[in-house]
C-alpha positions in Angstrom: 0.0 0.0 0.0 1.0 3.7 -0.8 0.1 6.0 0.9 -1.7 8.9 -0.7 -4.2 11.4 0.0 -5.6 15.0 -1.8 -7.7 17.3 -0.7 -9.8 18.8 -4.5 -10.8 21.6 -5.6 -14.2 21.5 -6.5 -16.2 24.2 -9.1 -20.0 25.9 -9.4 -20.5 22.9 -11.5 -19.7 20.1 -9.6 -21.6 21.2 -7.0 -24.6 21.2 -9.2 -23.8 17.8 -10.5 -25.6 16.8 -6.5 -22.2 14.5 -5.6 -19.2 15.7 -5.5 -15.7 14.7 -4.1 -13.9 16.8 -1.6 -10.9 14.1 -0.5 -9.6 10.7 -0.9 -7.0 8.7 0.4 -5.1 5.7 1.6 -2.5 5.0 4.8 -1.2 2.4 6.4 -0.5 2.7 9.9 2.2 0.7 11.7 2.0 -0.4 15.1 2.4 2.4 17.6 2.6 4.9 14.9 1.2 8.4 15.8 -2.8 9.1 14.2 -3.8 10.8 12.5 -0.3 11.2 10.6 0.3 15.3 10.0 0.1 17.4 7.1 -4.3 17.1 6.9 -5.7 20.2 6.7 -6.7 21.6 10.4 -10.2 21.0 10.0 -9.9 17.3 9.0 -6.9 17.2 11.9 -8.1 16.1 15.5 -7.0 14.7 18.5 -8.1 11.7 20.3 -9.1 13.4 23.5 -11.2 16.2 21.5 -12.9 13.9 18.3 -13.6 16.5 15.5 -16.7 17.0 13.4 -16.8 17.4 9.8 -18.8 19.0 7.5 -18.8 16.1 4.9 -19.7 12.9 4.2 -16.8 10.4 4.6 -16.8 6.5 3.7 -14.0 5.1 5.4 -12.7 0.8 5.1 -10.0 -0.8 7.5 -8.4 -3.5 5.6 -6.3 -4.3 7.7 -5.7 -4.0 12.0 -8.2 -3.0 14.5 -9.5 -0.1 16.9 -12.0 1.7 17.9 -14.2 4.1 16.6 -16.8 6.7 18.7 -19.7 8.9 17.8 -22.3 10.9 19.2 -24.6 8.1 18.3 -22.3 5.3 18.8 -20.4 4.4 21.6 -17.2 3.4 21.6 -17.4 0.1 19.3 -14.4 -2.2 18.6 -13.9 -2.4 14.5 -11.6 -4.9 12.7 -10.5 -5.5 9.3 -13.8 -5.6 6.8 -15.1 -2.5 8.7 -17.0 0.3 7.1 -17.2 3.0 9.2 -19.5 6.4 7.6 -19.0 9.7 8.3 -22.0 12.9 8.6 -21.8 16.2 8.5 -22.7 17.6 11.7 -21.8 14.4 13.7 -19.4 14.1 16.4 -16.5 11.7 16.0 -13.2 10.0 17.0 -11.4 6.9 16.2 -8.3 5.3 15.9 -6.3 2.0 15.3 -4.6 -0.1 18.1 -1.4 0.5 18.7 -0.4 -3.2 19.1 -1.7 -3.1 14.9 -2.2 -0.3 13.5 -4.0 -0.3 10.4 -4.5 -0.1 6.5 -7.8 2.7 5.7 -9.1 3.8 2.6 -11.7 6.7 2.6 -13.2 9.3 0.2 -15.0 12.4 1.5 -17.9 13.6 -0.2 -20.9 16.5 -0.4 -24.4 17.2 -2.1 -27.6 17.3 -2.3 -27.8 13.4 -3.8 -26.1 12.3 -0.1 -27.9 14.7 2.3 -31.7 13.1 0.4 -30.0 9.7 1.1 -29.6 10.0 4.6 -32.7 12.2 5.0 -34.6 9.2 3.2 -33.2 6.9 5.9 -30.9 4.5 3.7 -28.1 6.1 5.6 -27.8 6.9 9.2 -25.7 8.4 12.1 -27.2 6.1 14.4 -25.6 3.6 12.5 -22.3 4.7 11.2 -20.6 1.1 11.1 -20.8 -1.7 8.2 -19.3 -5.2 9.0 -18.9 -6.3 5.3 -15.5 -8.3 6.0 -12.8 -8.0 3.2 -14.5 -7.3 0.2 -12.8 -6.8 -3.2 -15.8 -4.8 -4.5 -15.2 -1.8 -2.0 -11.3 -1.9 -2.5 -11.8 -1.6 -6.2 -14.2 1.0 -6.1 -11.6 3.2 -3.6 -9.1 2.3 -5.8 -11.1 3.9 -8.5 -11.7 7.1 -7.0 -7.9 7.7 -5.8 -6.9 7.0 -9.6 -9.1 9.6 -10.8 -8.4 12.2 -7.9 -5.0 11.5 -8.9 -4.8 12.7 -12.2 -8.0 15.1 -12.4 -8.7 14.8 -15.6 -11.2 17.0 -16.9 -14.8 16.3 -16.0 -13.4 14.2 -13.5 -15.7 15.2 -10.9 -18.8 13.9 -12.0 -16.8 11.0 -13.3 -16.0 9.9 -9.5 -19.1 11.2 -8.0 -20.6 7.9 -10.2 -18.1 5.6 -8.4 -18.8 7.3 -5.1 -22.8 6.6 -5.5 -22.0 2.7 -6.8 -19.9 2.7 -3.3 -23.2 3.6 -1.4 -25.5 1.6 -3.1 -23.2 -1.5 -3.0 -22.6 -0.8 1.1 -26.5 -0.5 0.8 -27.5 -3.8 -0.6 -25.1 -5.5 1.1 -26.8 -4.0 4.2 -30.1 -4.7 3.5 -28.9 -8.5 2.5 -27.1 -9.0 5.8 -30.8 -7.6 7.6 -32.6 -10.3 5.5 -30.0 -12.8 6.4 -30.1 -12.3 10.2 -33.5 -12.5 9.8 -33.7 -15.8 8.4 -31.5 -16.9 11.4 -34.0 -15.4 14.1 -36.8 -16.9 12.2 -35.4 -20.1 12.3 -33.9 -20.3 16.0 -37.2 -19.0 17.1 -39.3 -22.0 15.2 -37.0 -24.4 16.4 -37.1 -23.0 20.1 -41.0 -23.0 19.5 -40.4 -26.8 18.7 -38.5 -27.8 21.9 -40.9 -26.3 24.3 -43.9 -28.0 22.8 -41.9 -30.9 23.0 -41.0 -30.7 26.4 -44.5 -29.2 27.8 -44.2 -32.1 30.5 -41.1 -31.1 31.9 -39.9 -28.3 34.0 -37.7 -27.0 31.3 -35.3 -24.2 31.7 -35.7 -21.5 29.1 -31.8 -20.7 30.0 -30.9 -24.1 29.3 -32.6 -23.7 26.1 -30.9 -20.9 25.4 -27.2 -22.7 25.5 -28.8 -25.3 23.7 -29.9 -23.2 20.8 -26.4 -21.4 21.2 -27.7 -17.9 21.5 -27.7 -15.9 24.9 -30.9 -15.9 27.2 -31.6 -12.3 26.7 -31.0 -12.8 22.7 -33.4 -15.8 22.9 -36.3 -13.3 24.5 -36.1 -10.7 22.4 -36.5 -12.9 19.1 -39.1 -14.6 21.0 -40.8 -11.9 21.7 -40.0 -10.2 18.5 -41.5 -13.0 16.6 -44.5 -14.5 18.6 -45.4 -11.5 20.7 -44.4 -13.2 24.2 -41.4 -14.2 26.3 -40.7 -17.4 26.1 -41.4 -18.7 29.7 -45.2 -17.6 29.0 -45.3 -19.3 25.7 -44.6 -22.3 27.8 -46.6 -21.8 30.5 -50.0 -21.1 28.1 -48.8 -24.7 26.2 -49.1 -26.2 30.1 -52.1 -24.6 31.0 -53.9 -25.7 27.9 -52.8 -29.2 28.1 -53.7 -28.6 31.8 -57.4 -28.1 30.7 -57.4 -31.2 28.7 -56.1 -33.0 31.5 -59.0 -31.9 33.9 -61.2 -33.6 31.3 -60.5 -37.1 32.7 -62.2 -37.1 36.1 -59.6 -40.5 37.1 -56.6 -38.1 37.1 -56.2 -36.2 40.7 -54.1 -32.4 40.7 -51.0 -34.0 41.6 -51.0 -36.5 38.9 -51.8 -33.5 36.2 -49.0 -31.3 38.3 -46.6 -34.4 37.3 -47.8 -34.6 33.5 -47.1 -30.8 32.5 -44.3 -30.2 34.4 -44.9 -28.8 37.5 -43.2 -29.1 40.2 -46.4 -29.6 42.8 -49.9 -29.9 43.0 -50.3 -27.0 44.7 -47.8 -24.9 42.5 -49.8 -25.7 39.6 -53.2 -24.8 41.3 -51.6 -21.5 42.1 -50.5 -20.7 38.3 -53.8 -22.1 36.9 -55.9 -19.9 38.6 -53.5 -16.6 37.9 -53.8 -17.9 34.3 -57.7 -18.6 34.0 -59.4 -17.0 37.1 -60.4 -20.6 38.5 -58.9 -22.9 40.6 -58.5 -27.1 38.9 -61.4 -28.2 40.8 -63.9 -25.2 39.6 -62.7 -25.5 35.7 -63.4 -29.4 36.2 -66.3 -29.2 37.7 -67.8 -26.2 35.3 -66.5 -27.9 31.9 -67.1 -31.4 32.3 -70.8 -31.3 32.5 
């Protein structure tokens, strides 16, 4: 990697154009290496302990090394290599690579009105400024392509570059939007199968923490999907499985409380009285005795 960056001059016209480029660049940051490295103009210059805030658009990638990264939406995340992290105007910022690593970035700064409608519309956000995309060749190339023609500036450049810069956010967008889908396919599924162990084991006293480790997702991660998906916690979806098979129990006169208690998982007679009669408003003996007659 080479390092390079430019700061452009940009015309009447290119701000009409709706996208236009104000910076790009590339460094690679050795371990324990001072960040940012000098010569940035002062307004793009900051120091840890301060942040900065910029009046741009910025789309910056780690290749390579970790650190940290900090907004006035975000706090302070860990990012690693495949990281995307965005930049708004307005927005409060810092970030910087470990020392033990260091880092490789690659970033292009940008204005307009075709960015500013984007992030007004929603497909982009402050409150979420970072993209775990991992390394991907498409977003190199595309960087690649906008320091090649900052490099040279080429007449007509401008709008030239503002194209690759608007492929850059749509890309970062689907692949968004893909990785949403994907995780929801995940949920979906964990959920359904979770659904399918507790109906399964509506005669035990099953542990919805044990489930959890079995599904290999955390409790509270469990909960929220659950919830998410079926509109209760868990433990209740469990609990309205045992009081309903509870109900069919009662239907066979032969079987006493305690027996029933046994057969959908409670651990007493008199525990499962109690949580009947939360659930329906009736105690066992009163649903028997009004619903099988």
């Amino acid at each position: 990697m080479i390092n390079y960056y430019k700061y452009l001059p940009v015309s009447a016209e290119d701000q009409r154009w709706g996208l236009y480029v104000l910076n790009a660049g590339c460094n690679s940051i050795g371990p324990s290496e001072a960040y940012p490295r000098p010569g940035h103009p002062s307004r793009h210059h900051f120091q840890w302990e301060q942040g900065r805030v910029l009046q741009e658009f910025q789309v910056i990638y780690i290749s390579r090394g970790a650190g940290v990264f900090e907004s006035t939406h975000c706090p302070p995340v860990r990012i690693t290599e495949g990281t995307v992290m965005l930049l708004f105007p307005g927005e409060w910022h810092r970030f910087r690579p470990d020392e033990a690593t260091g880092w490789d970035e690659w970033w292009a700064g940008f204005k307009g009105d075709i960015p500013a409608s984007l992030r007004e519309d929603g497909f982009f956000s402050p409150a979420q400024p970072l993209l775990h995309t991992g390394l991907q060749e498409t977003i190199l190339q595309l960087l690649t392509d906008i320091i090649a023609h900052t490099r040279s500036e080429k007449p007509g450049y401008q709008p030239l570059v503002s194209g690759v810069i608007l492929h850059l956010l749509g890309y970062l967008h689907a692949w968004n939007r893909q990785a949403e889908l994907q995780q929801e396919d995940v949920q979906e599924n964990i959920v359904h199968k979770a659904m399918q162990i507790i109906r399964a084991n509506v005669d035990r006293q099953l542990s919805i923490e044990s489930l959890a480790e079995e599904l290999c997702v955390s409790y509270s991660w469990l909960r929220k999907a659950f919830r998410q998906y079926t509109g209760i916690a868990p433990g209740q979806y469990l609990l309205q499985l045992k009081i309903e098979r509870a109900k069919m129990l009662l239907a066979d006169p032969s079987k006493s409380l305690k027996v029933i208690a046994a057969e959908t998982g409670f651990e007493s007679a008199f525990y499962f009285s109690k949580i009947f009669k939360v659930k329906t408003g009736v105690s066992p003996d009163l649903y028997r005795k009004t619903h099988n007659v």
